[in-house]
Residue frames as a rotation matrix with the C-alpha (Angstrom) as fourth column:
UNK 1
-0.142 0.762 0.632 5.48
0.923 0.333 -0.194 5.20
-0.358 0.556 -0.750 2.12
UNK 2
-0.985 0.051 -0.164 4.32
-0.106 -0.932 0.347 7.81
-0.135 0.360 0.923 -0.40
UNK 3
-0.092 0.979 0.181 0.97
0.735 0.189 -0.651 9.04
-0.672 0.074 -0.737 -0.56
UNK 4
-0.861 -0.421 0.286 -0.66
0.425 -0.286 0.859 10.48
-0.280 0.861 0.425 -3.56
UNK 5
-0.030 0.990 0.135 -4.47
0.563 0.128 -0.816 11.81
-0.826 0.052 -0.562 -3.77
UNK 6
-0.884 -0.127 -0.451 -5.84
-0.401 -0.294 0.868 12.48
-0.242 0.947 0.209 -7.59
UNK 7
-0.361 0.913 -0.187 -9.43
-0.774 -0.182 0.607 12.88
0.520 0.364 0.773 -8.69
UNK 8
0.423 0.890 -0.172 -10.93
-0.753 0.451 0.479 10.82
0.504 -0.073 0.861 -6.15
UNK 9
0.841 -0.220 -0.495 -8.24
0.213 0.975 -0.071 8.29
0.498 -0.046 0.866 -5.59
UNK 10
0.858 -0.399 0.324 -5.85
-0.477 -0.384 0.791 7.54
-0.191 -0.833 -0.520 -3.57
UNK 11
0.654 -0.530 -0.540 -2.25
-0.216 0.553 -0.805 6.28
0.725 0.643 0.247 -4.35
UNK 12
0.468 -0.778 0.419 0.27
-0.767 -0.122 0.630 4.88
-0.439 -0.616 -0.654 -1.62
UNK 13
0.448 -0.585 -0.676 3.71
-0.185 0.679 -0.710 3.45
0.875 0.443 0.196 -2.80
UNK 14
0.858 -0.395 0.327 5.11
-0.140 0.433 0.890 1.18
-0.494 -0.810 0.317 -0.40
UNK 15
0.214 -0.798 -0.563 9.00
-0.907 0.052 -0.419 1.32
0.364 0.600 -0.712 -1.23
UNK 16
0.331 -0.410 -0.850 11.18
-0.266 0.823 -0.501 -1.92
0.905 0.392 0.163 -2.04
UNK 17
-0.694 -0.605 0.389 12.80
-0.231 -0.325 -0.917 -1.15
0.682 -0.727 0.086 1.87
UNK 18
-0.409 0.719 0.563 9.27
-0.881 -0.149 -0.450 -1.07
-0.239 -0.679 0.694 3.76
UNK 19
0.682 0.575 -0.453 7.91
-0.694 0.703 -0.153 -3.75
0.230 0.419 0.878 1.85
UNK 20
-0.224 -0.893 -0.390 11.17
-0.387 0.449 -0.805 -5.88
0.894 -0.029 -0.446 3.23
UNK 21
-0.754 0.104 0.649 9.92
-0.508 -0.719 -0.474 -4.63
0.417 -0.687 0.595 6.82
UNK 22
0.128 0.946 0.297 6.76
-0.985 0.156 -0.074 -5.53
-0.116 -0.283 0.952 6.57
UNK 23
0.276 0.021 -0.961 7.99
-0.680 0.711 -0.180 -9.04
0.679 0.703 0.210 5.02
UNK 24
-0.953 -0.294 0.074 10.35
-0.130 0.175 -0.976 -9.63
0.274 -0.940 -0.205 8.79
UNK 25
-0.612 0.685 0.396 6.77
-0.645 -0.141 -0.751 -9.44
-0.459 -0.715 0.528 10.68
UNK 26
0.456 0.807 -0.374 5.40
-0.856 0.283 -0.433 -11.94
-0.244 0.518 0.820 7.70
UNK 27
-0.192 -0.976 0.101 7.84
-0.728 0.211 0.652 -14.64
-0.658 0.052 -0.752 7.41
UNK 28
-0.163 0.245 0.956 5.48
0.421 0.893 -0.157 -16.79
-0.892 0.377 -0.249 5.12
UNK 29
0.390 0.409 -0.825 4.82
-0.347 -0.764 -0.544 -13.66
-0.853 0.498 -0.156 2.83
UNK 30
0.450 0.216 0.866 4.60
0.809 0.312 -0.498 -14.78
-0.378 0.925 -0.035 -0.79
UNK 31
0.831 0.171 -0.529 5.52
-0.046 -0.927 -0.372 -10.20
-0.554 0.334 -0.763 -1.52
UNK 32
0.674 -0.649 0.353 7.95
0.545 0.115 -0.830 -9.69
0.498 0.752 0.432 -4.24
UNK 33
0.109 -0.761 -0.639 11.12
0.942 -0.127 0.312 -7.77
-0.319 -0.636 0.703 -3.54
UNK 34
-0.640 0.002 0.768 9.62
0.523 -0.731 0.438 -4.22
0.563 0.683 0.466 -4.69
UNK 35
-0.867 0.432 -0.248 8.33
-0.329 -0.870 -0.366 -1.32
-0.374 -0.236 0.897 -4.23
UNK 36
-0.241 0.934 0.263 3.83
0.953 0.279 -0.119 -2.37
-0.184 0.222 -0.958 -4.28
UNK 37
-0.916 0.391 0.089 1.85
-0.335 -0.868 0.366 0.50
0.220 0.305 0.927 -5.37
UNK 38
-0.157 0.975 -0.158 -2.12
0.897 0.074 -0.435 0.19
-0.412 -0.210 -0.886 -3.77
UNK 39
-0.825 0.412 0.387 -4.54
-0.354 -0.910 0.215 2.39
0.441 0.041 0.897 -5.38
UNK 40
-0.730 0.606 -0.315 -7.84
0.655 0.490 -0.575 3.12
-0.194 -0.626 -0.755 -3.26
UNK 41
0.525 0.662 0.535 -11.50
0.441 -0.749 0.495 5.23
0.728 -0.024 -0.685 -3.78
UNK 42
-0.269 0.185 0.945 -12.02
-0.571 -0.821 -0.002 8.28
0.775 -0.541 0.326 -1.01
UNK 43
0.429 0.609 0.667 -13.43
-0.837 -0.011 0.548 5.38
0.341 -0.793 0.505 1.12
UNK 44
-0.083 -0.827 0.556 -10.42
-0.908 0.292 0.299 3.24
-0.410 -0.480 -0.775 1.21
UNK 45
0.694 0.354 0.627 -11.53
-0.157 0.924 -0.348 0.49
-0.703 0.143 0.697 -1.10
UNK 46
-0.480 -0.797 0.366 -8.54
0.102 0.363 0.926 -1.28
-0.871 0.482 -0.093 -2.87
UNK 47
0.587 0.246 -0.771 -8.88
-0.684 -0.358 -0.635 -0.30
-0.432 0.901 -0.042 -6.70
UNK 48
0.830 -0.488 -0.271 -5.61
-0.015 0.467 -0.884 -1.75
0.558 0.738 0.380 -8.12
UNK 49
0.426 -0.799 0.425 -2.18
-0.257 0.343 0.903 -3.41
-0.867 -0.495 -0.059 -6.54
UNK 50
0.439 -0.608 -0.662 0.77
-0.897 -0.338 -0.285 -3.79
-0.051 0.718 -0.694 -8.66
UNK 51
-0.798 -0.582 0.155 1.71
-0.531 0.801 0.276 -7.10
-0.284 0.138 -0.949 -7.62
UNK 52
-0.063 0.772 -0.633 -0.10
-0.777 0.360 0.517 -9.94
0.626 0.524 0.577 -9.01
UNK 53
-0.905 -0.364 -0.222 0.73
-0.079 0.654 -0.752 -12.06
0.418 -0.663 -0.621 -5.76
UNK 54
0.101 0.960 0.263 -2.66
-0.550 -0.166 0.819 -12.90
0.829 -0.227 0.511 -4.17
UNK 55
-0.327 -0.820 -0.470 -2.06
0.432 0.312 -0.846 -13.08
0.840 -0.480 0.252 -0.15
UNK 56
0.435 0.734 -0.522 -3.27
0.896 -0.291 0.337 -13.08
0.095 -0.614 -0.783 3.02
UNK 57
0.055 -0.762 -0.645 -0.13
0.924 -0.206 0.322 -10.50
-0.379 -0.614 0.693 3.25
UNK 58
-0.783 0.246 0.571 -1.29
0.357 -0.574 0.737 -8.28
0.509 0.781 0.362 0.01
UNK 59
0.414 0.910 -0.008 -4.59
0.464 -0.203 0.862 -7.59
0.783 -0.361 -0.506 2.12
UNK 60
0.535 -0.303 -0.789 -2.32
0.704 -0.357 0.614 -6.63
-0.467 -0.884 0.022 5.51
UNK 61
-0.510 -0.824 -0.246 -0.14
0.718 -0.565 0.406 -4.48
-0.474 0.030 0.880 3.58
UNK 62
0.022 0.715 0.699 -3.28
0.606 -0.566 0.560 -2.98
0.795 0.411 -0.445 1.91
UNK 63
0.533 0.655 -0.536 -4.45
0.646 0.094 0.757 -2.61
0.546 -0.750 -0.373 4.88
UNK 64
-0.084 -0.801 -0.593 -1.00
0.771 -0.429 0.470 -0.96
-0.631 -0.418 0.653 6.86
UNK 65
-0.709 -0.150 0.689 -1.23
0.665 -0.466 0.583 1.36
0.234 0.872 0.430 3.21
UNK 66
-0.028 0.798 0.603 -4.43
0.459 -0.525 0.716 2.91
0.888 0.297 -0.352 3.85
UNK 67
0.782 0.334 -0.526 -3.80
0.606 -0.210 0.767 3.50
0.146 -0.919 -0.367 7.23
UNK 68
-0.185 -0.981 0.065 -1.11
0.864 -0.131 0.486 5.30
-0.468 0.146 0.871 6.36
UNK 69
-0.652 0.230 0.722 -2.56
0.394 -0.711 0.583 7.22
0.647 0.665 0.373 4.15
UNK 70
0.498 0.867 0.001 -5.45
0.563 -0.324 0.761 8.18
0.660 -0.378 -0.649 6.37
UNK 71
0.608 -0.306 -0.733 -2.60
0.745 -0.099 0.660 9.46
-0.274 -0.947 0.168 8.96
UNK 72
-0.703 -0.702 -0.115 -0.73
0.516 -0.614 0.597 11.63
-0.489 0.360 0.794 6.21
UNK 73
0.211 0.702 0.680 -3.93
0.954 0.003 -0.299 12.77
-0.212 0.712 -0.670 4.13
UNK 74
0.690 0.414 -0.594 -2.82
0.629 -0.749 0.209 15.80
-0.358 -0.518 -0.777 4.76
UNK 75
0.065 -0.927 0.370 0.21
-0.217 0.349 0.912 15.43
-0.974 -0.140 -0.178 3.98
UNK 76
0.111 0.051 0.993 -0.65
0.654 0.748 -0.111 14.04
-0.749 0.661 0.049 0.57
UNK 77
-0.784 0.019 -0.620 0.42
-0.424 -0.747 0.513 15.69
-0.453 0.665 0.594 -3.08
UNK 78
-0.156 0.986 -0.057 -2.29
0.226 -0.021 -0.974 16.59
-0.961 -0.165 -0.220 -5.05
C-alpha cells in the first residue's frame, strides 16, 4: 500500500497485487482486479473509493487501508 497525506486528506492506494491478497481471505469478494484508491478526512472517514463495487469487502479493505495508513503516517509523502 501507498500512503499519501494532502491538505487534510488522506490517500492510500491499495495495489492490483494486495488487493488479490486481500481477495484469498474474501473468497465471495465482488473487488475488481485493480489497484482501489480510498481517500479519507484526518479522522479516517472514507471520502471517495475508486471502485464503484458496493461490499461488505469495500468497507474491510477500507478499513485494512486506514489502518495502514495510521501505522505509516509517518511514513506518508506530503
Amino acid at each position: 500500500m501507498k500512503v499519501w497525506k494532502r491538505n487534510g486528506t488522506v490517500r492510500v492506494t491499495v495495489s492490483a497485487q494486495e488487493v488479490d491478497e486481500f481477495k484469498n481471505r474474501w473468497p465471495c469478494s465482488e473487488l475488481p482486479d485493480k489497484a482501489i484508491k480510498f481517500l479519507f478526512d484526518k479522522n479516517g472517514d472514507l471520502l471517495d473509493v475508486s471502485t464503484s463495487v458496493e461490499c461488505g469487502s469495500v468497507v474491510a479493505l477500507a478499513e485494512d487501508a486506514w489502518e495502514y495508513a495510521q501505522n505509516h503516517w509517518r511514513k506518508a509523502h506530503v
